[in-house]
C-alpha positions, 0 to 999 in steps of 0.5 A: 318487866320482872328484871325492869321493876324487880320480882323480888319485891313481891316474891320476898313479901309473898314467901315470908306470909306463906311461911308466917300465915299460910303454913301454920293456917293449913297445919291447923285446918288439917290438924282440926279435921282429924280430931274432929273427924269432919269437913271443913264446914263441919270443922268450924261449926263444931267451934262455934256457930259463927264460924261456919262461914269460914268452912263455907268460904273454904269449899267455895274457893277449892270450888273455883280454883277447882274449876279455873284449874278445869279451863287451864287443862281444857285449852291446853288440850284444846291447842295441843290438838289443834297443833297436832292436827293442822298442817304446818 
């Protein structure tokens, strides 16, 4: 489908907002924990009361992909064994 529709349609657009949005937003996230010496709820408490949601928001997607990265490594395990033990 990739040569079919083109994959540069949306690879294109993906690099360009990683290096516009993505890198500098990290950048700012790490450089704001180390001055601030906090997490990433604390981070953004310590700006502003409201703002808390965002670090609340942080460390529930590290949570998930955390978790969804779990399952990937699970069933991979799992069918490396099921191949190294069933007869072929």
């Amino acid at each position: 489908m990739i040569q079919k529709w083109g994959g540069g349609s949306f690879l294109f657009p993906f690099i360009i907002m990683m290096i516009t949005v993505g890198a500098p937003a990290l950048l700012v996230e790490s450089m704001l924990g180390q001055m601030l010496q906090s997490g990433p709820l604390d981070v953004w408490l310590k700006l502003h009361p409201v703002l808390g949601g965002i670090g609340v928001t942080s460390m529930f997607s590290a949570y998930v992909i955390g978790i969804y990265y779990i399952i990937i490594v699970a069933w991979s395990l799992f069918y490396r064994v099921v191949v190294k033990l069933s007869k072929i």
